[in-house]
One Martini backbone bead per residue (centre of mass of N, CA, C, O) as a GRO file, in nm:
protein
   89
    1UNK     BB    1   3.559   5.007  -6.517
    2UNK     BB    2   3.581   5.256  -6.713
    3UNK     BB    3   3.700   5.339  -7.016
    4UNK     BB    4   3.865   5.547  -7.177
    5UNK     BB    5   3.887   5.738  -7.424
    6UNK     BB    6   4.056   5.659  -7.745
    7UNK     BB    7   4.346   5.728  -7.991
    8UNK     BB    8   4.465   5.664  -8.273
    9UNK     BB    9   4.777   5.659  -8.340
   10UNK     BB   10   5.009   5.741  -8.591
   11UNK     BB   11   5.375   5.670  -8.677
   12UNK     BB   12   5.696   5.707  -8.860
   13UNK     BB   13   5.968   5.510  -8.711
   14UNK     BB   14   6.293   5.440  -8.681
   15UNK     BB   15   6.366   5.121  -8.671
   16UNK     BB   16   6.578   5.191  -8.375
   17UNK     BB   17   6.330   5.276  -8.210
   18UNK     BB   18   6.132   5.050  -8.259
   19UNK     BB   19   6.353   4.840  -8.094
   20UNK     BB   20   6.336   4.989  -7.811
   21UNK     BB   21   6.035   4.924  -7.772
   22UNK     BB   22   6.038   4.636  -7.805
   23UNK     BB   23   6.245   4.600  -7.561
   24UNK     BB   24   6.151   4.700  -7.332
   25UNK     BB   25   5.855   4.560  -7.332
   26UNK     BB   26   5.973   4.299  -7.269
   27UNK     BB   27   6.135   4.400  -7.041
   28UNK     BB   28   5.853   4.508  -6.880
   29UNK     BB   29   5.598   4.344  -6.965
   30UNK     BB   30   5.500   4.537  -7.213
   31UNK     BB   31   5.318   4.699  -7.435
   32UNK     BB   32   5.418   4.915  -7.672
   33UNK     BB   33   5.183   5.135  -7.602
   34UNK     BB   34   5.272   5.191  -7.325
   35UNK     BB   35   5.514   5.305  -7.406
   36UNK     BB   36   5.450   5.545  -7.545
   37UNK     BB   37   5.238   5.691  -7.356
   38UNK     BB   38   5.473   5.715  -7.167
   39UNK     BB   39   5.642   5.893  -7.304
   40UNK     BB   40   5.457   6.102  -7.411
   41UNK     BB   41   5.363   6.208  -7.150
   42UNK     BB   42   5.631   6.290  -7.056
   43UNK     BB   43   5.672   6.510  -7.296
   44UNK     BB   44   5.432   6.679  -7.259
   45UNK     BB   45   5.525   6.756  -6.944
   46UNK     BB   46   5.796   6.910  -7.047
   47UNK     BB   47   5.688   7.100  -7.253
   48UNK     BB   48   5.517   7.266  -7.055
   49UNK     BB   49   5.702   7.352  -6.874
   50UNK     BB   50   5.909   7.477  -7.070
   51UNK     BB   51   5.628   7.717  -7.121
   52UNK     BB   52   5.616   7.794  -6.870
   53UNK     BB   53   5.959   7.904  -6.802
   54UNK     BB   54   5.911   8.099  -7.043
   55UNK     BB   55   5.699   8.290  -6.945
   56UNK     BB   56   5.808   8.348  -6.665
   57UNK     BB   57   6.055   8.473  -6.793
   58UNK     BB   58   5.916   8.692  -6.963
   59UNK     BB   59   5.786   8.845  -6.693
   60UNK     BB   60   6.023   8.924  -6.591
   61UNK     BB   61   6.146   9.113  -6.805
   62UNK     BB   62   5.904   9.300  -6.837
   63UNK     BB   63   5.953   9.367  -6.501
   64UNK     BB   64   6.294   9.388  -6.481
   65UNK     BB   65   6.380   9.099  -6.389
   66UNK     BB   66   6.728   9.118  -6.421
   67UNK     BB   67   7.070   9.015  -6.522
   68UNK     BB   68   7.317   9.098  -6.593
   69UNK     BB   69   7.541   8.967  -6.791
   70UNK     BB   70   7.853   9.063  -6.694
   71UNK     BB   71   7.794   8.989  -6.374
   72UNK     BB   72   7.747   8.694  -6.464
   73UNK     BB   73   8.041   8.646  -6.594
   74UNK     BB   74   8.192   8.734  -6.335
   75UNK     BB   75   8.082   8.515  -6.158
   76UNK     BB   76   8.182   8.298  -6.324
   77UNK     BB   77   8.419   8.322  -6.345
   78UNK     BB   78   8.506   8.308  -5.997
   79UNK     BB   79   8.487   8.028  -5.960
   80UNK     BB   80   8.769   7.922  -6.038
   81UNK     BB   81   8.863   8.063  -5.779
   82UNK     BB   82   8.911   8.125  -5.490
   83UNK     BB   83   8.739   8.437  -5.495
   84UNK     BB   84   8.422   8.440  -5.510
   85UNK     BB   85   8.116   8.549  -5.620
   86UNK     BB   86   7.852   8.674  -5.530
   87UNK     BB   87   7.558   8.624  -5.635
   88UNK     BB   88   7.381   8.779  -5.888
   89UNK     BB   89   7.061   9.019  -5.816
   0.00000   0.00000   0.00000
């Protein structure tokens, strides 16, 4: 099976992450680098979602699709009564 191409990344990363990085690996029984990698692509997957999340919340807004801040905090206020209000929609 060939090997995909790679490269080498380097950071000066704070001691004490450095060795909790240390520990995983050993407890995980993986070397330091598959431990960054699967950070790291978990991290690039976050921030990806997070910015499909924040386009698809602006074409909502340039659409109209909005609910009044007001709406939103009056039924906010009402969960913590016996009658809560319908969500604001």
């Amino acid at each position: 099976m060939p090997h995909a191409e790679t490269k080498v990344i380097t950071a000066h990363v704070p001691l004490p992450l450095a060795e909790k990085v240390d520990q995983l690996a050993m407890r995980l029984e993986r070397s330091r680098g598959w431990i960054v990698k699967q950070a790291l692509a978990a991290w690039i997957d976050q921030e990806e979602e997070r910015s499909r999340l924040t386009r698809e919340a602006l074409d909502d807004v340039d659409a109209g699709r909005v609910i009044d801040h007001q709406a939103v905090q009056a039924w906010a206020d009402s969960l913590a009564t016996s009658n809560p209000l319908p969500v604001p929609r």
